[in-house]
C-alpha positions in Angstrom: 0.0 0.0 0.0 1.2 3.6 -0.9 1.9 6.2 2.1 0.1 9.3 1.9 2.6 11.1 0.7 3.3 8.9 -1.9 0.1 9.1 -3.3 0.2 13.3 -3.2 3.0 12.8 -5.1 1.8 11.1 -8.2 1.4 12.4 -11.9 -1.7 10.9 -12.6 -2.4 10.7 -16.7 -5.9 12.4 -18.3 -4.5 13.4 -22.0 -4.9 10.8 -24.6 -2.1 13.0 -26.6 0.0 12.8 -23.5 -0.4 9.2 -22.7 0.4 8.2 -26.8 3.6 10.8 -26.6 4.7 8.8 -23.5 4.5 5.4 -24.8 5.5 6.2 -28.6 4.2 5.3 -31.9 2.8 1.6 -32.3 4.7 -0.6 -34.5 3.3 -1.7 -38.0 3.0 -4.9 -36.9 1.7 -4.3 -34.1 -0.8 -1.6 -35.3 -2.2 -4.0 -38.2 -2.6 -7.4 -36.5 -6.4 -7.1 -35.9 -9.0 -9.4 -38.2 -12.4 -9.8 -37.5 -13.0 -13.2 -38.5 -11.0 -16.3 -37.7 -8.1 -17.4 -39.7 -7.5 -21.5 -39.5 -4.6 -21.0 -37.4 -7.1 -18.9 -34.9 -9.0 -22.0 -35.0 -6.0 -24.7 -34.2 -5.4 -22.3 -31.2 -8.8 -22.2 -29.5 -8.6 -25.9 -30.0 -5.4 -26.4 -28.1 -6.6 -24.0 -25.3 -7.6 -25.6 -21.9 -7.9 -22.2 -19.9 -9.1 -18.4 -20.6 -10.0 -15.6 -19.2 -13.1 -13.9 -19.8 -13.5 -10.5 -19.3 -16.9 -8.2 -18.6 -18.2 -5.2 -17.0 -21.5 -3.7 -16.0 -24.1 -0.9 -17.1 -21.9 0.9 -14.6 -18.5 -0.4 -16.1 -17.8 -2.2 -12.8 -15.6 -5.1 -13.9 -14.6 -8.7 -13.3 -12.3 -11.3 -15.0 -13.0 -15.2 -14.8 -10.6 -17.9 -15.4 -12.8 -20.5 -17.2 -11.0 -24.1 -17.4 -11.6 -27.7 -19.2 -9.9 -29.9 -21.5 -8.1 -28.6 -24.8 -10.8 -27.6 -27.1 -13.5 -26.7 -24.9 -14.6 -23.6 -26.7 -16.5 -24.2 -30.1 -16.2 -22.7 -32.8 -19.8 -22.2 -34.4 -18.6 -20.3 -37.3 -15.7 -17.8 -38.5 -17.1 -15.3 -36.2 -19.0 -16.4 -33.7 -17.8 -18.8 -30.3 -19.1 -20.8 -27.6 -17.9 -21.3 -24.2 -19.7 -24.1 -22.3 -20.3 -22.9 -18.2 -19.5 -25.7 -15.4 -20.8 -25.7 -11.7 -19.1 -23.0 -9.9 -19.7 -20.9 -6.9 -22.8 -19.3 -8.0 -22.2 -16.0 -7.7 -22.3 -15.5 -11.6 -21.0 -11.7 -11.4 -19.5 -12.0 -15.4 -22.9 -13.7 -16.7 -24.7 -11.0 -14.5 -22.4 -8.4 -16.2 -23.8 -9.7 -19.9 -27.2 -9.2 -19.4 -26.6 -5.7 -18.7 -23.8 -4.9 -21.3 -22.5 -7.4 -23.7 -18.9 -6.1 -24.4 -16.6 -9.2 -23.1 -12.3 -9.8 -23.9 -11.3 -13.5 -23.6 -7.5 -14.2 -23.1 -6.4 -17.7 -24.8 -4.1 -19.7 -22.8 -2.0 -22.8 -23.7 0.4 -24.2 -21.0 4.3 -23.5 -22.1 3.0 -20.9 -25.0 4.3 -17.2 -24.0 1.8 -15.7 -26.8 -1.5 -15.4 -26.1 -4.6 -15.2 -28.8 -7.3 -12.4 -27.8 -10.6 -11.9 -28.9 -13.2 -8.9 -28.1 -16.4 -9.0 -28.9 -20.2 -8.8 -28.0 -22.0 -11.5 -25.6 -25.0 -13.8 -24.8 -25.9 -16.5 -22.8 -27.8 -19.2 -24.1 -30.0 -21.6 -22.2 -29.9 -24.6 -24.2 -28.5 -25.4 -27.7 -28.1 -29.1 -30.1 -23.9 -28.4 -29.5 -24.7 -28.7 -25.9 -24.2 -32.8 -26.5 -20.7 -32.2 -28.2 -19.9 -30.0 -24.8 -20.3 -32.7 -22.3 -17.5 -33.9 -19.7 -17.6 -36.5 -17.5 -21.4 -37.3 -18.3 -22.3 -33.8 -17.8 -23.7 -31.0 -20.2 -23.2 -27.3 -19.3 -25.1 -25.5 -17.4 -25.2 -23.0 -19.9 -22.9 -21.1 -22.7 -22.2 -17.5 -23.4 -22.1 -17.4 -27.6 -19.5 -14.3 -28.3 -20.2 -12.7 -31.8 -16.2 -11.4 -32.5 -15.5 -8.5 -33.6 -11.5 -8.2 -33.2 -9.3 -11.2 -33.3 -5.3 -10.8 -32.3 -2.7 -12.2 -31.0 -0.5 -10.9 -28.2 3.3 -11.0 -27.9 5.1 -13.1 -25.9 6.7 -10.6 -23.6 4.4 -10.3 -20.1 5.1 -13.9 -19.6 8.8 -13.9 -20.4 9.3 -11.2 -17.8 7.8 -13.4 -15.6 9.1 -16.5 -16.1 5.5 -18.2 -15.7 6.1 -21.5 -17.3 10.1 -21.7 -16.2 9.4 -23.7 -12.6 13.0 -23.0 -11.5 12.3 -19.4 -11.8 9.2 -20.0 -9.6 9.8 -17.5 -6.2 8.2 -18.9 -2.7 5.3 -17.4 -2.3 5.4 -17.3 1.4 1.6 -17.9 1.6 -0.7 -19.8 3.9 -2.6 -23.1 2.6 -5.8 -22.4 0.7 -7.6 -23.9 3.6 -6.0 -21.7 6.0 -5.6 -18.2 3.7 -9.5 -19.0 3.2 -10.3 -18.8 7.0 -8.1 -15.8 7.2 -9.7 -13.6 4.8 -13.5 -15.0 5.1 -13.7 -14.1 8.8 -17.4 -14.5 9.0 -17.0 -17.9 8.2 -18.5 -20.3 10.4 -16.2 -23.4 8.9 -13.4 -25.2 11.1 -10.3 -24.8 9.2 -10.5 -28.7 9.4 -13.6 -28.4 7.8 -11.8 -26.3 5.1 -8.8 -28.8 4.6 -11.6 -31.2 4.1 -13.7 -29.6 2.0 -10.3 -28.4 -0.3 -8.6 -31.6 0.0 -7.5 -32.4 -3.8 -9.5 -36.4 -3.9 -12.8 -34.3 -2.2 -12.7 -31.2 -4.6 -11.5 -33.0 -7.8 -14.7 -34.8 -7.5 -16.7 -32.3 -7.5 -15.6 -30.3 -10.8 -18.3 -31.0 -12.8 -20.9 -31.4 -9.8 -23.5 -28.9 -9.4 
């Protein structure tokens, strides 16, 4: 956390002029990598990704970013613009699909384990109770829940460089973290819970919560 006067002392940023002077003039490459349909090679990567990010924001423009996991190839492809991302039991609260209703702007961040680059697609959201792919979607016996169907409207993908400065898939390079167990930081934090922290390392025990992934 910043002292006081730490934070009296900041140069906070307003001018769009200012802020491009700062940063410099994008790159050709950089400035003309955006398609708004998907290339075959868009496709290969959405079907090697096992993890994204999906991110939303209200009426209000309050925000939130959800990491959405399965196996390789869990987002369809319905056509050259237009995706599907199947929902699995979570904890309910729901604040991204909440988000859609009231404005359908969402950014997903493709993933692959060991790949620095990342593919990123914006575009415009709905969620969809029920569709025939639903049956191509299912894992371990169970169809989603739902699916948000994203309509793209710009397709890129990003340089490797955020996750070479952090070394994110070089283990040796890993730092301790210094943290509690997730049992333990989870009683910590959640101090109106009324759960033991036995209870916790129960409940978050890898065997107890592997079986439950795709549990409602």
């Amino acid at each position: 956390m910043l002292e006081s006067g730490m934070r009296e002392s900041t140069e906070q940023l307003t001018d769009p002029v200012e802020l491009r002077n700062l940063l410099g003039e994008v790159g050709s490459r950089a400035a003309n990598k955006e398609r708004v349909t998907l290339h075959p090679r868009d496709r290969d990567w959405i079907a090697a990704t096992p993890f994204l990010v999906m991110s939303t924001s209200d009426a209000q423009g309050n925000c939130d970013a959800s990491p959405k996991g399965d196996p390789a190839g869990f987002v369809r492809v319905l056509d050259d613009r237009t995706l599907a991302i199947p929902e699995r039991p979570g904890n309910r609260r729901a604040d991204g699909y909440f988000n859609i209703l009231a404005n359908p702007h969402i950014g997903l961040l493709f993933v692959i384990p060991g790949r620095s680059q990342t593919l990123r697609i914006n575009g415009r959201a709905r969620l969809v109770r029920d569709a025939p792919y639903f049956d191509e979607m299912v894992v371990r016996g169970h169809r989603p829940i739902l699916a948000v169907e994203v309509d793209i409207e710009q397709i890129y993908f990003h340089c490797a460089k955020a996750f070479l400065r952090s070394h994110l898939w070089e283990p040796e390079q890993w730092p301790e973290d210094g943290l509690p167990s997730w049992p333990r930081l989870v009683k910590e934090v959640q101090t109106d819970t009324t759960e033991t922290l036995e209870e916790l390392e129960r409940h978050y025990a890898p065997a107890n919560y592997n079986s439950k992934l795709y549990q409602g």
